[in-house]
C-alpha positions as CSV (number, residue, x, y, z in Angstrom):
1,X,0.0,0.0,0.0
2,X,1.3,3.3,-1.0
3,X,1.9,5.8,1.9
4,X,2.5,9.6,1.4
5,X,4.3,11.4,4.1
6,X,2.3,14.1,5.9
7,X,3.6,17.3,5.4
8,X,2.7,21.1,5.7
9,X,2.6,23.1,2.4
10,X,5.2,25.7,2.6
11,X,3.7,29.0,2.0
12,X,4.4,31.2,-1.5
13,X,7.3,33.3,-1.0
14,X,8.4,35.9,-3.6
15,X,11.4,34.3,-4.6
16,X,9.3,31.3,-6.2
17,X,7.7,33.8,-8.7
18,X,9.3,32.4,-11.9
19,X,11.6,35.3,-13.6
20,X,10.2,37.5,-16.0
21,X,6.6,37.1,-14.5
22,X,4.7,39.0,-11.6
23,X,3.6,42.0,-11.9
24,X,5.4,45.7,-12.0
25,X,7.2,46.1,-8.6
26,X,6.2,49.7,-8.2
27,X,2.3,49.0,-9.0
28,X,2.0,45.7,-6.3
29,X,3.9,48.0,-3.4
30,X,1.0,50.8,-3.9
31,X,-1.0,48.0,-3.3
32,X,0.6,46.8,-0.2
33,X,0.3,50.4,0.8
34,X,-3.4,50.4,0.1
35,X,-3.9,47.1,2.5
36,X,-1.6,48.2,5.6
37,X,-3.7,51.4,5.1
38,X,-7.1,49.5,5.4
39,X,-5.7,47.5,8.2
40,X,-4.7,44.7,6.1
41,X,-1.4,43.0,7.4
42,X,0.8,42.2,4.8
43,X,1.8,38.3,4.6
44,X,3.7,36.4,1.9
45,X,0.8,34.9,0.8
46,X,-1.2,37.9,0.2
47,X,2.5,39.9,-1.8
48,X,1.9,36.6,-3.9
49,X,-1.6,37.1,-4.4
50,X,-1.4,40.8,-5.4
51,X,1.2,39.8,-8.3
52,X,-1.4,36.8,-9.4
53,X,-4.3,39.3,-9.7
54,X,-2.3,41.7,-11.4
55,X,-0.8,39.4,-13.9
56,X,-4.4,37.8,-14.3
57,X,-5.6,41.1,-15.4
58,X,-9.1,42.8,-14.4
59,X,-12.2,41.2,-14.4
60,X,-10.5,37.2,-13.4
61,X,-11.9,34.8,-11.5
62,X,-10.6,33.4,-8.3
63,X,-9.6,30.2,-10.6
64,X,-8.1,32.2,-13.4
65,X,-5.9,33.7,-10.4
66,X,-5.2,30.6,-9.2
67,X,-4.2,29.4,-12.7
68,X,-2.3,32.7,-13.4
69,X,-0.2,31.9,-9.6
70,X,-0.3,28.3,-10.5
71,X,2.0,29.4,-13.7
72,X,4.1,31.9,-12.2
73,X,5.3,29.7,-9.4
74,X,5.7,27.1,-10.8
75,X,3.0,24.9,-9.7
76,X,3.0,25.7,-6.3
77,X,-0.1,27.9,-5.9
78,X,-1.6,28.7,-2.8
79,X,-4.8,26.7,-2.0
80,X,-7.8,27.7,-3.7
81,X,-9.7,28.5,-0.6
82,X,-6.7,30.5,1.3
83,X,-6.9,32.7,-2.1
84,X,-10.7,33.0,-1.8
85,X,-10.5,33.8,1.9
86,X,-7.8,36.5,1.2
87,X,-9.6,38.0,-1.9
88,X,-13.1,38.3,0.3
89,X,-10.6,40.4,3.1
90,X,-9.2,42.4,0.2
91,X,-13.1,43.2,-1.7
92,X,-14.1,43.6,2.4
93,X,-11.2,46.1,3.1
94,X,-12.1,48.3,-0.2
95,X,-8.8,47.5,-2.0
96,X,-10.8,44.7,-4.5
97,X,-13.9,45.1,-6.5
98,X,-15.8,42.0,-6.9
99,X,-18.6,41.5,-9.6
100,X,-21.1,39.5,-10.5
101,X,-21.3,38.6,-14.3
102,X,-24.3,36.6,-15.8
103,X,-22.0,33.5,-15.8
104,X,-22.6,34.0,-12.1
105,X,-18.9,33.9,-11.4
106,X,-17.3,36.6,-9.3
107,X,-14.7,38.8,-11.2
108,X,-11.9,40.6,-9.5
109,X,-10.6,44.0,-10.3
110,X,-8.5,46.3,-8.1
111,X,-10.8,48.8,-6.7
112,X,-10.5,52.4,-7.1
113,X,-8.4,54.4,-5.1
114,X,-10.5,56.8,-2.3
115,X,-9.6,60.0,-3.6
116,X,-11.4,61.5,-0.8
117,X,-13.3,61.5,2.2
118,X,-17.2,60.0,1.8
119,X,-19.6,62.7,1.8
120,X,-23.2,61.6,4.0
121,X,-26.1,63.5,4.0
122,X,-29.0,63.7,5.9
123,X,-32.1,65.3,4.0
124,X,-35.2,66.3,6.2
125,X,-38.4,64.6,4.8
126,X,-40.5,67.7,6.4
127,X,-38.4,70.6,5.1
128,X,-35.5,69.6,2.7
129,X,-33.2,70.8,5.1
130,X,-29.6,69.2,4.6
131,X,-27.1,68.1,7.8
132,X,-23.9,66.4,7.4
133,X,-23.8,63.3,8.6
134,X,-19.4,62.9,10.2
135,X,-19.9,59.3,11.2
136,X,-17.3,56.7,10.3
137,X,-19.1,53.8,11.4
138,X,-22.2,54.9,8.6
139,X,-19.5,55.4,6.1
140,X,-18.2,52.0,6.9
141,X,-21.7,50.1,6.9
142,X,-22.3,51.7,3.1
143,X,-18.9,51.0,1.9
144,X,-19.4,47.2,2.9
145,X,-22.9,47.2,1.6
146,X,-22.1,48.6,-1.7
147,X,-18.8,45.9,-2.1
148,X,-21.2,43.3,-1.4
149,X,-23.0,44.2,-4.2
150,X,-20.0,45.1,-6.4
151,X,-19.9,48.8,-6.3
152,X,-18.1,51.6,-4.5
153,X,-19.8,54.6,-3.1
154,X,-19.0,58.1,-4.0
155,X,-21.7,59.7,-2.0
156,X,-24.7,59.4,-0.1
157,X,-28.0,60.9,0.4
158,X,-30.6,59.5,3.5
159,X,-33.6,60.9,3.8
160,X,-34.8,61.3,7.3
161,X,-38.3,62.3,9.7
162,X,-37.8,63.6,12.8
163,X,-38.5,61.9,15.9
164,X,-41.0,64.3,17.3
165,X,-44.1,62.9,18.2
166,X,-43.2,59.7,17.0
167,X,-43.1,56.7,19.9
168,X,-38.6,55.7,19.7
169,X,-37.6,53.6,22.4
170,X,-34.0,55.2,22.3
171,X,-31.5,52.3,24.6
């Protein structure tokens, strides 16, 4: 009977990118910039993913990634699911787009830079009056909502009643 050692996968490293594939240096450390900025801590893994969604190109699936790493390394791609789990922190961190095609596949893109902070506004119901609305944590809520759905939100306008005369059970 044939037995197979057990063994740990050794995780991607830079050095196993093949030469003359990978991405442009200079474009994959703005990205690393963009995911210690959101928070996202920088592993090998995730430097070998950035080059593999890069080469792939925009618009790839997570297998055509896979592929695309699979080539550039040699055959020794990451797992399929630690590239899924690492491209749904990158679309939840706002550094990926994801988007759903009618093949019903995702598609992966690298998502547009913030060029500025996101503008919230509350508009009165009663009178049209406008407030600004300086809440990260709404900010955050609509930024998630709108990756889930594939999209990226440049502004926002809720429309709000007041409170007055209205039974709120405020906690």
């Amino acid at each position: 009977m044939l037995t197979f050692p057990e063994h740990r996968r050794s995780p991607p490293a830079l050095h196993q990118i093949r030469p003359g594939m990978g991405a442009s240096s200079s474009v994959v450390l703005r990205l690393e910039t963009r995911c210690q900025d959101a928070g996202v801590k920088m592993t090998d893994l995730r430097r070998v993913l950035l080059h593999g969604i890069l080469e792939a190109g925009p618009g790839a699936t997570a297998v055509e990634i896979w592929n695309t790493l699979g080539t550039m390394t040699g055959g020794h791609a990451p797992s399929q699911g630690s590239i899924q789990r690492n491209l749904n922190l990158l679309v939840e961190r706002g550094i990926l787009r994801r988007d759903v095609l009618p093949d019903r596949l995702w598609h992966y893109r690298v998502a547009p830079e913030r060029k500025a902070a996101l503008a919230i506004t509350f508009v009165d119901a009663g009178t049209g009056r406008k407030m600004a609305c300086n809440a990260p944590e709404v900010a955050t809520l609509l930024r998630r909502v709108a990756a889930e759905h594939g999209l990226a939100v440049q502004g926002a306008s809720i429309t709000v009643t007041s409170s007055v005369g209205h039974d709120v059970d405020v906690r």
